[in-house]
C-alpha positions as a LaTeX table, in Angstrom:
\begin{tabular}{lrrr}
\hline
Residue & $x$ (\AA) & $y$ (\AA) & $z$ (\AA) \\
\hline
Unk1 & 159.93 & $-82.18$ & 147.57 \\
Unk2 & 161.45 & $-85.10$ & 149.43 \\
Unk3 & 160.99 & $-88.48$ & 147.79 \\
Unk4 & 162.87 & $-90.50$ & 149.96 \\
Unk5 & 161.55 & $-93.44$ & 151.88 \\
Unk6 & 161.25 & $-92.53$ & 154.71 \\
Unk7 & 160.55 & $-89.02$ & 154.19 \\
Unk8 & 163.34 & $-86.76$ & 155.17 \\
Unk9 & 162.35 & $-83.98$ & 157.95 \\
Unk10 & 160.74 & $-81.07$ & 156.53 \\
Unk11 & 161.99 & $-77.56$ & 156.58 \\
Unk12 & 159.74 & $-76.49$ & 159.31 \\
Unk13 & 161.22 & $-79.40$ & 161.54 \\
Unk14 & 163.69 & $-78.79$ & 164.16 \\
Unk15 & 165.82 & $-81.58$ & 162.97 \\
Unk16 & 165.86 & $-79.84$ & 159.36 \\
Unk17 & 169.50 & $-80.35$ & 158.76 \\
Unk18 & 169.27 & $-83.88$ & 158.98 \\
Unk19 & 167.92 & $-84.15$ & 155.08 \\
Unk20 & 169.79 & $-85.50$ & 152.39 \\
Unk21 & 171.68 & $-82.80$ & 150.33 \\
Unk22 & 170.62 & $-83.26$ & 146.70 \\
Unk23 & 173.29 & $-80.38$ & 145.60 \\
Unk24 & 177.05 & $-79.53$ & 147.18 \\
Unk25 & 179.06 & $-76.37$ & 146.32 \\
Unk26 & 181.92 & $-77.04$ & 149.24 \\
Unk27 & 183.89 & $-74.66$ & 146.78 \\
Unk28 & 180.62 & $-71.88$ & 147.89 \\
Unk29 & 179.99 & $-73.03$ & 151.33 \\
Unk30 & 176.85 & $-74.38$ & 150.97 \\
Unk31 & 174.39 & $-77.07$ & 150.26 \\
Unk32 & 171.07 & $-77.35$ & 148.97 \\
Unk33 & 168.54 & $-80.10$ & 151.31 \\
Unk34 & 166.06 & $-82.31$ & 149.44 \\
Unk35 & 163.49 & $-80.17$ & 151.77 \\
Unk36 & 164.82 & $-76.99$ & 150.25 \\
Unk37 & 166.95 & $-75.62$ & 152.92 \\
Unk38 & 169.96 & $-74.04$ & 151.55 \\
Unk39 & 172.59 & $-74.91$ & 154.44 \\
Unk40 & 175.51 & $-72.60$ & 154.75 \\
Unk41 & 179.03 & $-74.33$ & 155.80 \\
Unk42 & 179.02 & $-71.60$ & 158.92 \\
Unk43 & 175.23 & $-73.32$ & 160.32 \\
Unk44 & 172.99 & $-70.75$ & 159.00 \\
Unk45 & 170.39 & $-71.75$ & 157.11 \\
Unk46 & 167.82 & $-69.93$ & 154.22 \\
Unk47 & 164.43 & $-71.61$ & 154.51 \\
Unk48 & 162.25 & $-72.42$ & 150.84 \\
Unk49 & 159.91 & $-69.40$ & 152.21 \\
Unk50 & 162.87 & $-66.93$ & 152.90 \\
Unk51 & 163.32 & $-67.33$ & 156.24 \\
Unk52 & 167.21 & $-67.00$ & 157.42 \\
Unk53 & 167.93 & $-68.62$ & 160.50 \\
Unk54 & 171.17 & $-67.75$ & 161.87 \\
Unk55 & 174.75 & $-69.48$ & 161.87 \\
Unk56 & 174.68 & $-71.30$ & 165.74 \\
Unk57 & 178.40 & $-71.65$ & 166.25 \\
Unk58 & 180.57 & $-69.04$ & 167.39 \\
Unk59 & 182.94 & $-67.10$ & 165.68 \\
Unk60 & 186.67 & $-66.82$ & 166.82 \\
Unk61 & 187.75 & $-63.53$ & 166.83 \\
Unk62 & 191.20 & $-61.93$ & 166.55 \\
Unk63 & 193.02 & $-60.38$ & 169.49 \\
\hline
\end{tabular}
């Protein structure tokens, strides 16, 4: 899917994130990876094969 030069990680790569986002919906919370990661503004992540891998920051919760 990638055609930069050089490639951009693939979605199977740890560093996954790193790819260049070839669609933005800030307004949505998320953006869409030239590897085909969908990348949600609270770290999780939907892999091209359906995978979800969960958000990795913590959550603040109310008192």
């Amino acid at each position: 899917m990638c055609q930069h030069r050089p490639e951009c990680p693939t979605a199977e790569s740890e560093d996954r994130e790193a790819a260049v986002p070839v669609a933005c919906h800030p307004e949505q919370g998320w953006s869409l990876l030239c590897n085909g990661v969908v990348l949600f503004e609270d770290t999780g992540e939907l892999l091209p094969d359906g995978r979800v891998i969960a958000p990795r920051r913590s959550v603040a919760h109310a008192a």
